[in-house]
C-alpha positions as CSV (number, residue, x, y, z in Angstrom):
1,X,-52.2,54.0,42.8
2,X,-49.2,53.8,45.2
3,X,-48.1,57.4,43.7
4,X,-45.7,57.9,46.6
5,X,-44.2,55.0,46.0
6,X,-43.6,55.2,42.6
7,X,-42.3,58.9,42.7
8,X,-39.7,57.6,45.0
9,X,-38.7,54.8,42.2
10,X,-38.7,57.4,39.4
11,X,-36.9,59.8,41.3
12,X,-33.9,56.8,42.0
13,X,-34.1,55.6,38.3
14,X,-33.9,58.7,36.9
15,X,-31.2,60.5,39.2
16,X,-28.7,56.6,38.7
17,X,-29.5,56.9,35.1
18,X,-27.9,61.1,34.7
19,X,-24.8,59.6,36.1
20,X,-24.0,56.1,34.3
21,X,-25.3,58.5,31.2
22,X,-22.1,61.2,31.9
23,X,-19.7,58.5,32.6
24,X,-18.8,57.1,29.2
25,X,-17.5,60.7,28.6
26,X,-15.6,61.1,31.6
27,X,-14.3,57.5,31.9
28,X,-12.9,58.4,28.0
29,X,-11.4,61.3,28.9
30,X,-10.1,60.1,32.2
31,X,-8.4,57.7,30.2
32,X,-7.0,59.3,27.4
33,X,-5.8,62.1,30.1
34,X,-4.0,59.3,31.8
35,X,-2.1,58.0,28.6
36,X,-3.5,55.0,27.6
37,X,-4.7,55.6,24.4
38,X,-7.8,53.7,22.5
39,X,-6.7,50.7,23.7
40,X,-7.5,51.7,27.2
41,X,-10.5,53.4,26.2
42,X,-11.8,50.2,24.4
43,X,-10.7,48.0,27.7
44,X,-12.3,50.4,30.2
45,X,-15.8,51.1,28.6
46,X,-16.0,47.1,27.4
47,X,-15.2,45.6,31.3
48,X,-19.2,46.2,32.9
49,X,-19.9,44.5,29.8
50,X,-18.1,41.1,30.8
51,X,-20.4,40.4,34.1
52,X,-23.3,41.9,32.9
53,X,-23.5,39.1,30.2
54,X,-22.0,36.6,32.0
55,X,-25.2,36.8,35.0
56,X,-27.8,37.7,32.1
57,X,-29.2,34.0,31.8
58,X,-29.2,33.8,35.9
59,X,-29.5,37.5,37.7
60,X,-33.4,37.0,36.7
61,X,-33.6,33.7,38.7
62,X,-31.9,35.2,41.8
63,X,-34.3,38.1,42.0
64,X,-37.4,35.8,42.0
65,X,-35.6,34.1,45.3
66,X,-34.8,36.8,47.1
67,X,-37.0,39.6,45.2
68,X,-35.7,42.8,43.5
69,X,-35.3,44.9,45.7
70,X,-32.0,43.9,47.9
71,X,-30.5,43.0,44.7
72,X,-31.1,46.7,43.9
73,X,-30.0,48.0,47.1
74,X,-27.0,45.4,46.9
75,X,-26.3,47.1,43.3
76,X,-26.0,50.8,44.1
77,X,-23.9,49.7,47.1
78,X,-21.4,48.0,44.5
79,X,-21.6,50.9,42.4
80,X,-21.5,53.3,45.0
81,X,-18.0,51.7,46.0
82,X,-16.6,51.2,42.6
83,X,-17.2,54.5,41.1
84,X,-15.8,55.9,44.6
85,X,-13.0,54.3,44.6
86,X,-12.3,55.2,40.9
87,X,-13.2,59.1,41.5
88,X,-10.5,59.0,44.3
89,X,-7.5,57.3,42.8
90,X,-8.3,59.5,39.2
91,X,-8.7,62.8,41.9
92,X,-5.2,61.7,43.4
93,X,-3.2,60.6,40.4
94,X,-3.2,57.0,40.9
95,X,-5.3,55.3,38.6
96,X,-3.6,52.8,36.7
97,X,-5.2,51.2,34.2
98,X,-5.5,48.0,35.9
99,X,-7.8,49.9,38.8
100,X,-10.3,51.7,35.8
101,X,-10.9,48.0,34.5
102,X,-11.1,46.3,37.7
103,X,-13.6,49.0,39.2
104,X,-15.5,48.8,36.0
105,X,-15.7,44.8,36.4
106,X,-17.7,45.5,39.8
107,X,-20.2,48.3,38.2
108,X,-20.9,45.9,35.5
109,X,-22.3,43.2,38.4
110,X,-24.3,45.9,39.8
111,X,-25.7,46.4,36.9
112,X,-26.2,42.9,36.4
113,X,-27.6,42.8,39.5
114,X,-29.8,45.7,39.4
115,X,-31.6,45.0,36.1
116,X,-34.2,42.2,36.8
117,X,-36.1,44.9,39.2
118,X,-36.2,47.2,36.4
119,X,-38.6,44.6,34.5
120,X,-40.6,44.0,37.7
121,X,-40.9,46.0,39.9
122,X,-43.0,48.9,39.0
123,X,-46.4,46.5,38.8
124,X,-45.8,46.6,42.7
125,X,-45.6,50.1,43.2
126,X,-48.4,51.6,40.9
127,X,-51.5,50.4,39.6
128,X,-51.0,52.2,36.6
129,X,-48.0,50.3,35.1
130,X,-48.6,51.5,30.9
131,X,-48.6,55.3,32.1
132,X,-45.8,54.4,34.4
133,X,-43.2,53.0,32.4
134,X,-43.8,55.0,29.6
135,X,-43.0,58.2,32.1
136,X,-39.5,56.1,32.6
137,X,-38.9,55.4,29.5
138,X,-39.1,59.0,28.3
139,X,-36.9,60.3,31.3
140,X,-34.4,57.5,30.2
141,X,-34.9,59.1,26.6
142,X,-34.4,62.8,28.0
143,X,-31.9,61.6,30.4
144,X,-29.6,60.3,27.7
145,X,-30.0,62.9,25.2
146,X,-28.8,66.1,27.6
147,X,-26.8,64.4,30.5
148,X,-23.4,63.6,27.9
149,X,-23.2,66.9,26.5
150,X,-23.6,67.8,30.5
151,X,-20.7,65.7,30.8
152,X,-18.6,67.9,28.1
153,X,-19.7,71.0,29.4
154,X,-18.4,70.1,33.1
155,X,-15.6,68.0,31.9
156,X,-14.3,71.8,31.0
157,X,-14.7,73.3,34.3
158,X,-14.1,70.0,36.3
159,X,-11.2,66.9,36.1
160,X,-12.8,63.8,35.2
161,X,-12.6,62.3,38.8
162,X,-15.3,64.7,39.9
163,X,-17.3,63.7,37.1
164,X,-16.9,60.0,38.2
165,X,-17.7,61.2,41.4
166,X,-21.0,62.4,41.0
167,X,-21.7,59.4,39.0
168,X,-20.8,57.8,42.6
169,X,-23.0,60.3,44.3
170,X,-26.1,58.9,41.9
171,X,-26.2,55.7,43.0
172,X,-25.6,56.8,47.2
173,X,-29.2,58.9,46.1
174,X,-31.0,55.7,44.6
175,X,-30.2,53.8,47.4
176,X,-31.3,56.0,50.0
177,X,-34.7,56.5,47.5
178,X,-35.1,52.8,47.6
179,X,-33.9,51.6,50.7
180,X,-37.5,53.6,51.7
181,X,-39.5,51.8,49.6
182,X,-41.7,49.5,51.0
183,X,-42.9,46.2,48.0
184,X,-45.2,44.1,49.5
185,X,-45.0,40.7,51.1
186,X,-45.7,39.0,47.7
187,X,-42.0,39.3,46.0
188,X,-41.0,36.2,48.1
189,X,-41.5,34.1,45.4
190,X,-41.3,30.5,45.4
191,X,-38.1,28.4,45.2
192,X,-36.8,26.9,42.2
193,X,-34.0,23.9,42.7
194,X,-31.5,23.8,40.0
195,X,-33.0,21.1,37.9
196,X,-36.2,23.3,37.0
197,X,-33.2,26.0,35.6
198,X,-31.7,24.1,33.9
199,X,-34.4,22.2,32.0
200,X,-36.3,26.0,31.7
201,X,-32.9,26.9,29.4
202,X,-32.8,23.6,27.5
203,X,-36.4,24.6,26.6
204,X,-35.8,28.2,26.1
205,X,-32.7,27.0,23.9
206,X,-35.2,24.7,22.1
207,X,-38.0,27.0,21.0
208,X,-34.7,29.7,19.7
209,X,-33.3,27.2,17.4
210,X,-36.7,26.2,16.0
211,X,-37.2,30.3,14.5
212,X,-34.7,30.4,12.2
213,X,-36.0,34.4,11.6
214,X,-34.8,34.8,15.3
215,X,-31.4,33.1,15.5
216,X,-30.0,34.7,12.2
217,X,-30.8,38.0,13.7
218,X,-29.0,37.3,16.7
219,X,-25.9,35.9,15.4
220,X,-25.5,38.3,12.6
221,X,-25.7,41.1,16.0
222,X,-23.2,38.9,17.4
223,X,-20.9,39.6,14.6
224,X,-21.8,43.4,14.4
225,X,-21.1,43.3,18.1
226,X,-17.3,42.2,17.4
227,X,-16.6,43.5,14.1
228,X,-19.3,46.5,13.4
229,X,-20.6,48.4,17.1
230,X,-17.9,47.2,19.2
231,X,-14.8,49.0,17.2
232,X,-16.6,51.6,16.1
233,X,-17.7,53.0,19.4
234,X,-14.2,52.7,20.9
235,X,-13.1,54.6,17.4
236,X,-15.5,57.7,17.1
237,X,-15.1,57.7,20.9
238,X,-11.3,58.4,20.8
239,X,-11.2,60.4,17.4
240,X,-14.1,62.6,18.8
241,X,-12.6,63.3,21.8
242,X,-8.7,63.9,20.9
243,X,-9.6,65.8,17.3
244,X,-13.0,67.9,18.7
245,X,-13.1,68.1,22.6
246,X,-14.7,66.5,25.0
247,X,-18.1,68.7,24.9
248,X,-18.0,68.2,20.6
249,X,-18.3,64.4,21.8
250,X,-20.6,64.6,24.4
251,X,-22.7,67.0,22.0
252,X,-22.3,64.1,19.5
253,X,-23.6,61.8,22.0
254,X,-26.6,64.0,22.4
255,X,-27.2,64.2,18.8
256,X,-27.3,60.1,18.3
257,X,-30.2,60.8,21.3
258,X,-32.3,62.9,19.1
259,X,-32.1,60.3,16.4
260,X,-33.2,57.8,18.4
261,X,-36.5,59.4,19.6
262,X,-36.8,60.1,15.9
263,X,-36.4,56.4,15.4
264,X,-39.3,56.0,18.0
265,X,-41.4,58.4,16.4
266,X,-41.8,57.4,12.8
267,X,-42.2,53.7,14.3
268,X,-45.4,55.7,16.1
269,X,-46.4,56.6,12.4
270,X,-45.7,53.2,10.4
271,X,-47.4,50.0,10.4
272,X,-45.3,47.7,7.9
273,X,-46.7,44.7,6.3
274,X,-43.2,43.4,6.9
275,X,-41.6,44.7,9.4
276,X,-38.6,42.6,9.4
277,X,-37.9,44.0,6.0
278,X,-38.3,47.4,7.0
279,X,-36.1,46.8,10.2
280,X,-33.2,45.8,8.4
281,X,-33.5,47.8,5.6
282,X,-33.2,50.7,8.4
283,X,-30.5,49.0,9.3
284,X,-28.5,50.1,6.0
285,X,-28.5,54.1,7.8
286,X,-26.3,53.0,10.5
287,X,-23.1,52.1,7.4
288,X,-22.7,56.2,6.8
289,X,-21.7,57.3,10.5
290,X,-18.9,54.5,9.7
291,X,-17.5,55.7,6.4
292,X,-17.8,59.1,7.8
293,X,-15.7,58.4,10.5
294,X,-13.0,56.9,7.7
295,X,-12.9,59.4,5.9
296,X,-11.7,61.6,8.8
297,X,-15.0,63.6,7.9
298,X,-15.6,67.3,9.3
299,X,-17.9,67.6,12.9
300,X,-20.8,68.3,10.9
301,X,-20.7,65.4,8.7
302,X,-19.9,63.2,11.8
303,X,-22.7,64.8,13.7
304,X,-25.4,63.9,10.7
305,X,-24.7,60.9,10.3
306,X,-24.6,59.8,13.6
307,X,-27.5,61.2,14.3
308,X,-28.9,59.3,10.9
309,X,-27.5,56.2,12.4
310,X,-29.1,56.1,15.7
311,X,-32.8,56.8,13.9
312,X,-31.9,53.7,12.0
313,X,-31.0,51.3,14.7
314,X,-34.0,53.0,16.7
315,X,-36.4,51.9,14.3
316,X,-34.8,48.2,13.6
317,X,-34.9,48.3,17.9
318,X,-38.9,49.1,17.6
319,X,-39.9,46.8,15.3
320,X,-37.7,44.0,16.1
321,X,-38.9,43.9,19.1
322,X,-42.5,44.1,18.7
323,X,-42.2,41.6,15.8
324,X,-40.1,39.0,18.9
325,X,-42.9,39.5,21.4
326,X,-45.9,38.6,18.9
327,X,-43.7,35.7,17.1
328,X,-42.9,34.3,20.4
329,X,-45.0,32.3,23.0
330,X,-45.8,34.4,25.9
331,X,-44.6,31.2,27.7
332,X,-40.9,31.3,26.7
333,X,-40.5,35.1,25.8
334,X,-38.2,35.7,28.8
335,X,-36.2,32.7,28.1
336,X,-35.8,33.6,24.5
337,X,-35.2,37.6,25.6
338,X,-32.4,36.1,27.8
339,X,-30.7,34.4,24.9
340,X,-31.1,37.7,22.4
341,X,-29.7,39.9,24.8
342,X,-26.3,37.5,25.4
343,X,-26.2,36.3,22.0
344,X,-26.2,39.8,20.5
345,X,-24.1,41.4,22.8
346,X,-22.0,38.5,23.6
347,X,-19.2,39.8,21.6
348,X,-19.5,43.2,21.7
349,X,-16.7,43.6,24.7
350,X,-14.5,42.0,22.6
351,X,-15.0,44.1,19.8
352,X,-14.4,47.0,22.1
353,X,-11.5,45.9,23.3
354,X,-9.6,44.6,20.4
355,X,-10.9,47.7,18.5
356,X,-7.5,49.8,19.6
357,X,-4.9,46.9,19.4
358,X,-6.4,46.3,15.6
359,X,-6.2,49.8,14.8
360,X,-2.4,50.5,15.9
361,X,-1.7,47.5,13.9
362,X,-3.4,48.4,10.5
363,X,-4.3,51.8,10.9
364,X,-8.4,52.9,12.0
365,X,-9.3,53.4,8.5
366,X,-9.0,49.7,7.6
367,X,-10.9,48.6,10.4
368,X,-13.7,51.1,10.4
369,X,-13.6,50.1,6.3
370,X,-13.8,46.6,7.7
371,X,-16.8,47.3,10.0
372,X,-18.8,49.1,6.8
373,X,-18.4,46.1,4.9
374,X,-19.4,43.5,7.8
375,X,-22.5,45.8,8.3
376,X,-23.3,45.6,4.4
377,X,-22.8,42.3,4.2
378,X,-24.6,41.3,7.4
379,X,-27.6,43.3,6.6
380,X,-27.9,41.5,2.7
381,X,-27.8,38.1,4.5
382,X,-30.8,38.8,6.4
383,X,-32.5,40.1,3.7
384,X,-31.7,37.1,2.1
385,X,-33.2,35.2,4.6
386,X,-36.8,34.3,3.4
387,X,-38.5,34.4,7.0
388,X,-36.9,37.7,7.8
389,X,-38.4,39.6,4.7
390,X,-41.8,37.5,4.2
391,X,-42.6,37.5,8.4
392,X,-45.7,39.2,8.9
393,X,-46.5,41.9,11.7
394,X,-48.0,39.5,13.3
395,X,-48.8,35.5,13.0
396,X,-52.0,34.4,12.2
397,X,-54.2,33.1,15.1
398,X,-56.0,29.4,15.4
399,X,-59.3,29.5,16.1
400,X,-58.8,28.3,19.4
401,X,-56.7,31.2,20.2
402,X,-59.0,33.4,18.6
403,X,-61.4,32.1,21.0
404,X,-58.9,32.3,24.1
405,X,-58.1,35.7,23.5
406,X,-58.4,38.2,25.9
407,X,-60.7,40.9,25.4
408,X,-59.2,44.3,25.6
């Protein structure tokens, strides 16, 4: 079963993922501590988000060349250095703006480096690959619930450069953890000459345009991305932090958490006819958190429905997906995958970004009023969409698939 092994990969995925789970908080109030507003905030948490789209379509290609693993490694080392760096100049008073969103920039490569192993690698250290990842993906779910309001807590005791600094301190851990762990021989995979990419994402782009269920999704995300998700996490972020406290926002944090694995459970629970349909009609929860936020709403009322907001987008998440992988031909579902992730969050860094400019020119209860309306409005036009609220769960089989199916 390789249990060794995969202890080892657990113990470096769950220990990296504590510290890039604390950092949002302590990056935002490193940042307002320094005096640069939301507009910093929105630069600062937007810049990994630059590199990690640009490499999506490629970082895959570059790990079946050299495998996963030293692009790992090479990933926590670039982490390791950037978060460093950042902890120092925040611990000595010299962290200009210019240094959070340049250090940033680098931890948003390692992450674009580091994510192609997280897809592949664990088939090569256990045998046992369902029981596996579902064991990471409820650390990751734990993980993300209890390590912001961790962040709040300490972020009272502690300045935020020590904060960053254990974020730093995660990744030195998962690289020692991995450097030790020995993949066999087999990751060398076989060479691909530059030709064979490109005509794989001419054919990937191909197969997207021809689902017209799948690209109106992802270019109405693109939109929430800029308009909707983008502004208002820069937003809450800010207003949290300066009107509540740094621990009522990490505990806010939390709370979107328990949402979420609320999402996941009623998706245990529900089989919809139309899933689609039900996705986006979950959707709808996520417009309350924004007209909360507008209306300068009390903790509480923030709290609920942020919490009601992540059990929405939880359940579209769930059943989007599972709806993409049926829909799609196991053939091209990476390839397709590649161009959801960019196209959805393509735009999202720029929403973050120009999310504090925007407000200091009309005030953050137009824009958040904007944002509730693109969200309303995006959500109708898919369920005008015919294919979105007629697609089955999942498509109806030939009989020669019927007959090539595998047995399970």
């Amino acid at each position: 079963m390789g249990l060794p092994r995969f202890r080892r990969y657990f113990a470096a995925r769950t220990i990296s993922l504590a510290g890039d789970a604390m950092l949002p908080v302590a990056l935002t109030v490193a940042v307002l501590q320094e005096g640069y507003g939301a507009t910093g905030v929105g630069l600062v948490l937007a810049a990994p988000l630059v590199p990690w789209v640009a490499l999506m379509l490629f970082s895959g290609v570059l790990a079946d060349r050299i495998g996963p693993l030293p692009m790992m490694l090479s990933a926590d080392l670039l982490r390791l250095i950037g978060q460093g760096v950042l902890a120092s100049a925040l611990l000595l008073g010299h962290a200009s703006l210019a240094l959070l969103v340049v250090m940033q920039v680098l931890s948003g490569i390692g992450t674009a480096l580091f994510q192609p192993g997280v897809g592949s690698i664990v088939r090569d250290i256990t045998d046992d690959v369902q029981p596996a990842i579902g064991l990471l993906r409820t650390a990751e779910a734990t993980v993300t619930m209890l390590a912001p309001p961790a962040a709040g807590l300490a972020l009272t005791l502690l300045d935020p450069g020590v904060v960053v600094g254990i974020d730093a301190a995660t990744f030195a851990s998962s690289g020692v953890l991995l450097l030790f762990l020995r993949l066999p021989p087999r990751h060398r995979a076989e060479r691909k000459n530059g030709r064979y990419l490109r005509s794989d994402l001419v054919e990937g782009w191909r197969e997207f345009r021809s689902r017209r269920w799948l690209w109106m999704v992802i270019v109405t995300f693109g939109l929430f991305g800029l308009l909707v998700f983008g502004p208002f996490y820069v937003l809450s972020t800010a207003t949290i932090t300066e009107r509540h406290g740094s621990q009522m926002y990490g505990i806010a944090v939390a709370l979107q958490g328990v949402g979420a694995v609320l999402g996941g459970l009623v998706c245990g629970r529900i089989r919809p006819r139309r899933p689609l349909l039900v996705a986006v009609c979950a959707l709808f929860l996520t417009v309350p958190q924004i007209l909360a936020l507008a209306a300068d709403g009390p903790m509480p009322l923030l709290a609920g429905t942020i919490c009601l907001g992540a059990l929405g987008r939880s359940v579209w998440s769930v059943l989007w997906s599972s709806t993409e992988q049926l829909h799609v031909p196991k053939a091209v579902l990476n390839r397709i995958y590649a161009y959801d992730v960019v196209g959805s969050v393509a735009l999202l860094p720029v929403g973050r970004a120009l999310a504090g400019p925007l407000a200091a020119i009309v005030g953050d209860t137009n824009v958040l009023l904007l944002s509730a309306a693109t969200a309303l409005l995006g959500c109708a036009a898919m369920l005008a969409t015919r294919q979105i609220r007629t697609l089955p769960a999942a498509p109806a089989l030939s009989s020669t698939e019927q007959a090539n199916r595998p047995a399970h």
